[in-house]
Backbone bond lengths (Angstrom), bond angles and torsions (degrees), N, CA, C in turn:
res aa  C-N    CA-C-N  psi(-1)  N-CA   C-N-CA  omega(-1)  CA-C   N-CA-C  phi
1 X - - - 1.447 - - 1.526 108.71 -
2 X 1.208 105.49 128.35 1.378 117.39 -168.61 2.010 105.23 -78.80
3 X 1.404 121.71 114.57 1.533 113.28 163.63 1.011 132.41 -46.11
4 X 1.712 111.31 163.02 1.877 107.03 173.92 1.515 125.51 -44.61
5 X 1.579 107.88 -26.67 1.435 80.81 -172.58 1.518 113.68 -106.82
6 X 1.307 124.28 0.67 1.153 127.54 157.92 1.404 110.74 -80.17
7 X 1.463 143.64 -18.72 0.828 141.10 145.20 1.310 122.36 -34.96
8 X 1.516 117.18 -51.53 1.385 117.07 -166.98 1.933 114.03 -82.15
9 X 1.800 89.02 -24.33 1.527 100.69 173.48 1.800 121.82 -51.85
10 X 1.571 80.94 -45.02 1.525 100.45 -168.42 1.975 101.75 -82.56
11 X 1.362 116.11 -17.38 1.606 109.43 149.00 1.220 115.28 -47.18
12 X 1.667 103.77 -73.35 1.383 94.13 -162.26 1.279 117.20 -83.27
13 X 1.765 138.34 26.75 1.241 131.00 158.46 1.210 105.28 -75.60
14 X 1.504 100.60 -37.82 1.807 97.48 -170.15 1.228 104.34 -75.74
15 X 1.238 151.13 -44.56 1.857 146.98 175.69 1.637 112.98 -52.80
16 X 1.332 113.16 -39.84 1.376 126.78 175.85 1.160 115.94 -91.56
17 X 1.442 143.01 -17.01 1.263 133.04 -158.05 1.456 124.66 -38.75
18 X 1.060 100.82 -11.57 1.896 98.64 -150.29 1.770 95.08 -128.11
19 X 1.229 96.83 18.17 2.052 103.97 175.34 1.655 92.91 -72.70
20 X 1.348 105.70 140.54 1.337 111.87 175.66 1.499 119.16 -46.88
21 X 1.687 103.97 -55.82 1.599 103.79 -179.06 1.891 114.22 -55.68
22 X 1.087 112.63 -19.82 1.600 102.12 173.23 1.432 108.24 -81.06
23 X 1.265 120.99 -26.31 1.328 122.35 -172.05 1.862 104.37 -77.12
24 X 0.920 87.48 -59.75 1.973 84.47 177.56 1.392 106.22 -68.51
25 X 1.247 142.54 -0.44 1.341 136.53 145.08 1.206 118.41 -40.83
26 X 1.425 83.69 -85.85 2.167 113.90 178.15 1.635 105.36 -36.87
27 X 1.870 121.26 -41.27 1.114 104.35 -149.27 1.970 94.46 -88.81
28 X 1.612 102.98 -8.16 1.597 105.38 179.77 1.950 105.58 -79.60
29 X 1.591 105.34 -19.58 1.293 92.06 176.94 1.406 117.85 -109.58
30 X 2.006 119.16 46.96 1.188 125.11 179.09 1.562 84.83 -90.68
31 X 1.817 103.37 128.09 1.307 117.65 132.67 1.733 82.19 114.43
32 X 1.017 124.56 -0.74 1.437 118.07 161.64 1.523 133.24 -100.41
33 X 1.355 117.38 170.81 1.877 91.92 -176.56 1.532 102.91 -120.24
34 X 0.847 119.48 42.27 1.624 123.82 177.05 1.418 118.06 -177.65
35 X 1.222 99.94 130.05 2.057 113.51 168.12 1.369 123.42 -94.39
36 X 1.116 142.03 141.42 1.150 138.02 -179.17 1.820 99.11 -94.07
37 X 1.385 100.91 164.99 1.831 128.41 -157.96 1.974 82.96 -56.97
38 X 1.275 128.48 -43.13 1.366 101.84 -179.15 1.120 139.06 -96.75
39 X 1.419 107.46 -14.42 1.464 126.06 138.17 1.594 122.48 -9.83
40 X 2.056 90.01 -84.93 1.219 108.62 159.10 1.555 142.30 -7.66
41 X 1.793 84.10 -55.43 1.548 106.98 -167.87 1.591 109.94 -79.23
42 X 1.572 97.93 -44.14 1.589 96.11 177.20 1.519 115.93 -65.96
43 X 1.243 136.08 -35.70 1.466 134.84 -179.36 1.720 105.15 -69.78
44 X 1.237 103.08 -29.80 1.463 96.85 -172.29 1.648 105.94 -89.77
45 X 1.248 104.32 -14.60 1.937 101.90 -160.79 0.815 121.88 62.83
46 X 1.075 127.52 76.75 1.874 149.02 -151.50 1.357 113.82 -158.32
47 X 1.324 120.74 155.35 1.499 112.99 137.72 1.068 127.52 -101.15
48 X 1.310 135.95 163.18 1.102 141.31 -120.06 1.562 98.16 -113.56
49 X 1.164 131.67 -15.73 1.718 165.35 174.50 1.798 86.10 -69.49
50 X 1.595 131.40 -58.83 0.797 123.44 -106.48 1.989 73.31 -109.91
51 X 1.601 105.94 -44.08 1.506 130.47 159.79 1.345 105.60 -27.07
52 X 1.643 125.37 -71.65 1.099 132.71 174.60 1.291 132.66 -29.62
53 X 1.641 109.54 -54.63 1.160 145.38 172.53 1.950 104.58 -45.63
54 X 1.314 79.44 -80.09 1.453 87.16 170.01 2.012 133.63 -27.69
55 X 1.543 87.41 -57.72 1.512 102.36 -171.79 1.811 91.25 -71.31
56 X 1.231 124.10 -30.22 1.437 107.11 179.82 1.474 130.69 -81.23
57 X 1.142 111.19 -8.92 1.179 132.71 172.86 1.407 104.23 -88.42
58 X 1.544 134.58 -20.80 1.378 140.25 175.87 1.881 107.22 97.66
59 X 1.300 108.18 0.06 1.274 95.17 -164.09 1.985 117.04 -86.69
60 X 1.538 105.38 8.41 1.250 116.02 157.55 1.702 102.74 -130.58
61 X 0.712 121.75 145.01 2.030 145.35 -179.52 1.492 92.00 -77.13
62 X 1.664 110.45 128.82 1.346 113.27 162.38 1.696 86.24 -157.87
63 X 1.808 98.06 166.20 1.175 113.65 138.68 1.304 147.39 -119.67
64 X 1.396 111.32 164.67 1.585 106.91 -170.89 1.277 101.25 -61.99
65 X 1.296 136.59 158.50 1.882 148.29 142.94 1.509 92.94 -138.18
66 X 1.409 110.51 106.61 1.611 125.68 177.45 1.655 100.46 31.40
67 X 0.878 130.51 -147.65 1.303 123.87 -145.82 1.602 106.66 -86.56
68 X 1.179 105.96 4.58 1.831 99.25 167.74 1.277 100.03 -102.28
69 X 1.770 101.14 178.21 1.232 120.68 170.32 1.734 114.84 -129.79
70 X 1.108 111.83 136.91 1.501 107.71 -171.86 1.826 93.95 -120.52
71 X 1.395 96.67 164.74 1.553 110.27 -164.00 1.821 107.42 -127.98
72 X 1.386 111.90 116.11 1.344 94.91 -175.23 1.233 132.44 -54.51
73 X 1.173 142.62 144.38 1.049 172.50 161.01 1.596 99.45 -30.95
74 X 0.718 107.64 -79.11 2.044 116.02 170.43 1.360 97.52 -36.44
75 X 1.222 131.55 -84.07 1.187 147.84 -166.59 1.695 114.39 -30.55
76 X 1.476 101.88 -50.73 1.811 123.74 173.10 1.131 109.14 -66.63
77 X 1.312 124.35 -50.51 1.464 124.02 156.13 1.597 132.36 -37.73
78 X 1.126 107.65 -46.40 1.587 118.75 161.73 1.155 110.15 -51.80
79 X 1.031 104.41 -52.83 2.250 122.93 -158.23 1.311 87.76 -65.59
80 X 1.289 137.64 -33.43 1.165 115.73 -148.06 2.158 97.35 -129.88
81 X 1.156 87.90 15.13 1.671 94.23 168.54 1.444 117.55 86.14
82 X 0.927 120.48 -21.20 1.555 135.69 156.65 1.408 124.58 -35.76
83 X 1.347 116.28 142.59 1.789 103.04 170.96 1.250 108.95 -98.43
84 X 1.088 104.43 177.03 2.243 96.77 -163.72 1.970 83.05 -105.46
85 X 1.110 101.90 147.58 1.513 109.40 166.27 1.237 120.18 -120.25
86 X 1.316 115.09 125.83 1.676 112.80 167.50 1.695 101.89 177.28
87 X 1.252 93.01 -125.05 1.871 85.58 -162.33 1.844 82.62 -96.82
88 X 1.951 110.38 171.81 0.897 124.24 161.06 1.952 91.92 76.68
89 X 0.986 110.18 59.75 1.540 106.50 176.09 1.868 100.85 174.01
């Protein structure tokens, strides 16, 4: 079960999805497997405080790389209504 504030993230991906700045996000992170926390924020319409929040509480999936955390790529795609593209599909 997804928390409040990924809850609210995953509102406003779905009301916003199709705002330009998420779109030239998504289309800069075709063919990679991870977004970084502002990335994140712009595809989702978030802040990035709020991203953070989230991933520490567990309620978005990331991994550590030294002191950041990056968020898959697949995963943001979901969140945000999109189908993930690549191999195996």
């Amino acid at each position: 079960m997804l928390g409040k504030l990924a809850s609210e993230c995953l509102e406003a991906a779905v009301t916003t999805r199709d705002a330009p700045a998420a779109r030239d996000v998504l289309a800069e992170l075709e063919g990679k497997l991870f977004a970084t926390v502002p990335e994140t924020a712009a595809v989702l319409r978030s802040d990035p405080r709020s991203v953070r929040r989230s991933i520490a509480a567990g309620d978005i999936p990331s991994t550590p790389v030294g002191p950041r955390r990056l968020v898959p790529v697949a995963w943001l795609r979901k969140a945000a209504g999109l189908e993930t593209s690549g191999a195996g599909h």
